[in-house]
N, C-alpha and C positions, 0 to 999 in steps of 0.2 A: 504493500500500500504506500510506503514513505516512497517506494522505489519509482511507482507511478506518478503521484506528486512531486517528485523534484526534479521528472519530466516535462509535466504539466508546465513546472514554475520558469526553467530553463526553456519551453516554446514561448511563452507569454511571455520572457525577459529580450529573448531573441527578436522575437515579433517588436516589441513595443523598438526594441534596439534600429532595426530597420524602418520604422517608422519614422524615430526623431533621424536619423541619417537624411532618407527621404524629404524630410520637411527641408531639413538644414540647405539641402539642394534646390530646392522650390521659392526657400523666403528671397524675395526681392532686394536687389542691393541698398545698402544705407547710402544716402545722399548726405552725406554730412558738410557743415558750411561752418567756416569761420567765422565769428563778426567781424573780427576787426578789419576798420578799411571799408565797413560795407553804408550804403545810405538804408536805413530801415524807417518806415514809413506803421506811423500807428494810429488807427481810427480809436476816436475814443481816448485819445493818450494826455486827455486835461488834468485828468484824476483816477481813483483807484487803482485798479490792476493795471491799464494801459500805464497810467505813470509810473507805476512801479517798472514794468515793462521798459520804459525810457530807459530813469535811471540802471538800471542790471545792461542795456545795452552799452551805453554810457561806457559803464564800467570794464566790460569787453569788448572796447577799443572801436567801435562802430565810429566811423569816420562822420559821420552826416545821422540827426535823428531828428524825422520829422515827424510832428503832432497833428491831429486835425480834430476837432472836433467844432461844436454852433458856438458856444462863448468865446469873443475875443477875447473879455477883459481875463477870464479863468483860463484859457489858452496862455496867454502873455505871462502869467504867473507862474507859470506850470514851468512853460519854457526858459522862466529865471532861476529856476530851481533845476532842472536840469544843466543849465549850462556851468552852474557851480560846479559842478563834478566835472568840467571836460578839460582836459589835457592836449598838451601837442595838437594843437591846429582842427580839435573836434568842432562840431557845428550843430548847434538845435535851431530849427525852422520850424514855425509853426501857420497853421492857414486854417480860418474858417471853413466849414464844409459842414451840409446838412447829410448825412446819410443817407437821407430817406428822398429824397431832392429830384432821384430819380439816374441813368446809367452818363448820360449827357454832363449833369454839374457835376457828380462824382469823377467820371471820368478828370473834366475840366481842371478840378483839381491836382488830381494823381501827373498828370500834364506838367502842368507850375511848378508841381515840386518835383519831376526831372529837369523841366528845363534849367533849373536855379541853383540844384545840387547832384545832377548827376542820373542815371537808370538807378530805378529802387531796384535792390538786391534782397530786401528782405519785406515782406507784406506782411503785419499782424491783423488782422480783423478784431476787433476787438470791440467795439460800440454793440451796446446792447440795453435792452430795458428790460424789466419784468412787470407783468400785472399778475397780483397772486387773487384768489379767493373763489368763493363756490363758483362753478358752472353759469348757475344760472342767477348769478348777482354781479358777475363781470360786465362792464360795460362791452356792450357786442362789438362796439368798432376796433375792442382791443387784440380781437386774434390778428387783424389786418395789420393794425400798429405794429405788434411784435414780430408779425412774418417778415414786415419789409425792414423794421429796423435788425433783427435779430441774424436772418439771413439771405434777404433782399439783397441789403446792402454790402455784403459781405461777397457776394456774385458779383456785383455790378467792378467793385473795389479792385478785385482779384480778375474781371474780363480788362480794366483798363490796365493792368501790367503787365499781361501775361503776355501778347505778342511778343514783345522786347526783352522778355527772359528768355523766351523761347527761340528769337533768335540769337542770344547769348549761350543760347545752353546754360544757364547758370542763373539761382537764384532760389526763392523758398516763401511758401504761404502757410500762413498761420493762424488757425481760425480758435478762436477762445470760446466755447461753448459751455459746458455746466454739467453739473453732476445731474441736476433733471432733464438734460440732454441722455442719458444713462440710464434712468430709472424715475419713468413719472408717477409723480406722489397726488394728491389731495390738494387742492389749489393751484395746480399747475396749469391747465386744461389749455390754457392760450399760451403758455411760455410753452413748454413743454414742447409741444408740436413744433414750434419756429426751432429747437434747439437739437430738435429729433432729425429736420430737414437738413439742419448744417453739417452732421456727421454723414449721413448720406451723400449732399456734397461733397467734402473729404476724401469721403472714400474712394469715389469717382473719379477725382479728380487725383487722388494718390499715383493711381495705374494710369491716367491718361496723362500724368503728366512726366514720369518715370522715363522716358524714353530720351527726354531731352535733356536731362540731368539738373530736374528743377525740382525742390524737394515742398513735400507737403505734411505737416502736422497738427493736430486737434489736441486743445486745452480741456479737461474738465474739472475746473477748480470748484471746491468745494466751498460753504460759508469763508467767505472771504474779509477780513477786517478794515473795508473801504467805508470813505462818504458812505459813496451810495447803500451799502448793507445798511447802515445803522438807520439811511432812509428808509428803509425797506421794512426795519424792525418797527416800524411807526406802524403800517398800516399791514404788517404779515399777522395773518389769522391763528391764533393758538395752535388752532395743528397743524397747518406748517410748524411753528417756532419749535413743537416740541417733537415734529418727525425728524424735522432736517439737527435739531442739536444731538443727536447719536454720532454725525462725521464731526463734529469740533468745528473751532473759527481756527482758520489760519492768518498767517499775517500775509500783505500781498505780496512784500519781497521773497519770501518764500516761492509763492505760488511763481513771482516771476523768473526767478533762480534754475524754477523746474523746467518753463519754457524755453529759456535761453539754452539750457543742457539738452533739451531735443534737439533745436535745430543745429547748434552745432556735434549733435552725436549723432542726427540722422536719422533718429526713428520718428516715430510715428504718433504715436499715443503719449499725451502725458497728462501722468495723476497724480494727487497729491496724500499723502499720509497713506496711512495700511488699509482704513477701510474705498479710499481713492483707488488706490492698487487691486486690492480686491474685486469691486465693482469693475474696472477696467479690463481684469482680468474674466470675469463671468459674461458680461457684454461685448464681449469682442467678435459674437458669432463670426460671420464670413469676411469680415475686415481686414485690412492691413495688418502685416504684421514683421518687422524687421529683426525684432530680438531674439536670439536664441534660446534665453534663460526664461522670456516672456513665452515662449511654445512651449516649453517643457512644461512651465506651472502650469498655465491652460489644459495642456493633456493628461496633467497628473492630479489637479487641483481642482478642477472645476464643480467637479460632481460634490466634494464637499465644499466648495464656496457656494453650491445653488441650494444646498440644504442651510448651509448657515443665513442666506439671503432670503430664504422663507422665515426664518426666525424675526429677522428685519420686520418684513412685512407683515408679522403676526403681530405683532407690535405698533406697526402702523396702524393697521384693522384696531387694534384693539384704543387704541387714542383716538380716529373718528368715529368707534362706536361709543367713546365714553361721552362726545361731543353732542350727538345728533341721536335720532331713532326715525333717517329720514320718512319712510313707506309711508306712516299714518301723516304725514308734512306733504307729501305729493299732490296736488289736487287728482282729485278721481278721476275727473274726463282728460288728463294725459296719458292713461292706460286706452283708454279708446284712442284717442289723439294718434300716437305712438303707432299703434298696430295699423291702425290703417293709413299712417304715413310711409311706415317703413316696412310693414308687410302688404297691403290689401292694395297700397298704388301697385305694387311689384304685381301681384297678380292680375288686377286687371290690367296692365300696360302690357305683361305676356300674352294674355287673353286674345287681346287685340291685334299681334301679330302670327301668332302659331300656327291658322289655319294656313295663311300665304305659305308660310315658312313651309309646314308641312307640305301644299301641294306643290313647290320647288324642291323639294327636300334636299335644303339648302338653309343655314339661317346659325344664328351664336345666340345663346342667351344668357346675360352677363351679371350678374348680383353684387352691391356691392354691402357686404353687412359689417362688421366689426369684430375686433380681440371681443368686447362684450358680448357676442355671441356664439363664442369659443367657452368663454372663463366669465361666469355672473359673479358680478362684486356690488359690493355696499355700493348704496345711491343710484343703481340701474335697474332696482325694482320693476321697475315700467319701461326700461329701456332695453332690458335684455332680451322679455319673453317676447321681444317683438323679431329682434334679432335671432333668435334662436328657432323663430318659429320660419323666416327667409331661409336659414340656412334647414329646415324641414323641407323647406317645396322647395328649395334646388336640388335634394338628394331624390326628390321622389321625381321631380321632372327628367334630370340625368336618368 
């Protein structure tokens, strides 16, 4: 029996043995970039992390750092504060710029600030807002807000550089997104999404841009010890405050310590603290991945980081149920509402094309339902059995 077992153990060590081999031969070359010497270009870079971001460039020798963000007067202060730190012939430039302004003024600017200091060598994206709280107490216009400011902008930023890296061969984007980029919680509902999108972008953009030896990385800093958090702490809902204080506050120079070691190390992801790593390491499904030490935990670790990350979550569950007892809160006619928004239109809108379909027999029918209709959780009482009921009549129509 031992004798069959340390057979067993010896194929699985083997197997697993050719697998990290395999990978190691598959992971994508690191793009690694120096600062020093470079022009680095950061939205958002008046205050918090962007300024922090400055400064740490600053520091490793980036030849040219320029800032943009809507305040002149808080741009100009920012930028005296950075130029304190600069040595041998450094340079801080800074320029109003709306983010949200649209591909044209953003462009317009990224423009000005090569003609003035040179081709940007390093893009941080960094501008971003949050709207936290319930679903259905969010001002509606705010998912559009956060889409364009959060990752709108951050396209448009990275469309006006990227020609002139690419014909440099040389250069690197840096898009700062968020731990509810990662894992969305309970008042996220309009951040979330905008933050979900930029990693997508990332990703995308990792392998399409790999070719030309232009590097791409994603921030997701956790509570972070800026202005704006402690803005934030003004009007964040209890449960927020008490899901998100399980990761800690970090300080920003921290967080931008970590960024500045991506791009010049070349990888890809960066996290901060162990439950950052963690999280990084469990979300990383079919993403980039440069590290070799970062493939090995993933293939070894995972299955106990998804058990420890239900723990998270049970926890979570358990602070907005101490909050709410949404169901009997619902109004009643959103359960009629609901089914026949997101189930009974789907039916009769199939209704009305199937016969045609069927007498060509020819035709696609396409649903679009949600994770809610997968996985029912708290607060989708009425939004789920509708959902679940779509994903019923496309198993029985397939």
């Amino acid at each position: 029996m031992l004798e069959i077992l340390g057979i067993i153990f010896a194929v699985l060590i083997t197997a697993f043995a050719c697998l990290i081999i395999a990978v190691w031969f598959s992971l994508p070359k690191k793009i690694s970039l120096s600062l020093v010497g470079k022009h680095v270009f950061i939205t958002g870079g008046s205050k918090g992390i962007g300024k922090d971001i400055a400064f740490e460039v600053v520091r490793r020798g980036a030849a040219t750092v320029t800032i943009a963000a809507r305040n002149l007067e808080v741009l100009k202060s920012a930028a005296n504060e950075i130029k304190a730190l600069c040595k041998n012939g450094q340079n801080v430039k800074y320029y109003s710029m709306d983010a949200t302004g649209g591909y044209e003024k953003v462009k317009s600017v990224l423009d000005k600030a090569a003609e003035d200091s040179g081709p940007v060598d390093v893009l941080i994206n960094n501008v971003g807002v949050v709207v936290q709280g319930a679903f259905d107490e969010i001002p509606i216009e705010s998912f559009e807000t956060q889409m364009s400011m959060n990752y709108l902008s951050a396209a448009h930023a990275t469309r006006a550089v990227i020609k002139n890296m690419k014909e440099r061969k040389s250069g690197h984007i840096s898009f700062v997104s968020s731990a509810a980029g990662q894992c969305a919680i309970w008042g996220y509902s309009s951040y979330s999404p905008s933050k979900f999108a930029l990693r997508g972008f990332a990703d995308s953009l990792h392998m399409e841009l790999m070719p030309f030896n232009i590097g791409v990385s994603i921030l997701y800093p956790p509570n972070t010890d800026t202005e704006g958090y402690k803005e934030e702490l003004r009007t964040m809902p209890e449960e927020v405050m008490l899901i998100s204080e399980s990761a800690g506050l970090f300080s920003a120079q921290s967080v931008a310590e970590k960024l500045a070691d991506t791009i010049e190390n070349g990888n890809f992801t960066t996290t901060v603290g162990f439950e950052g790593w963690m999280l990084g390491m469990l979300t990383v499904g079919a993403g980039p991945e440069s590290n070799l030490l970062n493939v090995i935990a993933q293939c070894c670790l995972n299955g106990l980081f998804r058990g420890i990350m239900l723990i998270y979550l049970g926890s979570f569950h358990r602070i907005v149920k101490a909050f709410q007892g949404a169901f009997d809160e619902i109004p009643i006619e959103s359960f009629e509402k609901q089914m026949s928004m997101n189930y009974l239109s789907a039916a009769h809108a199939t209704r009305a094309v199937i016969k045609n379909m069927k007498e060509r027999k020819s035709g696609h029918i396409s649903f679009v339902s949600s994770a809610a209709g997968q996985c029912a959780i708290w607060g989708y009482s009425s939004y789920s059995p509708s959902k679940f009921a779509l994903r019923g009549f496309a198993d029985s129509l397939h």
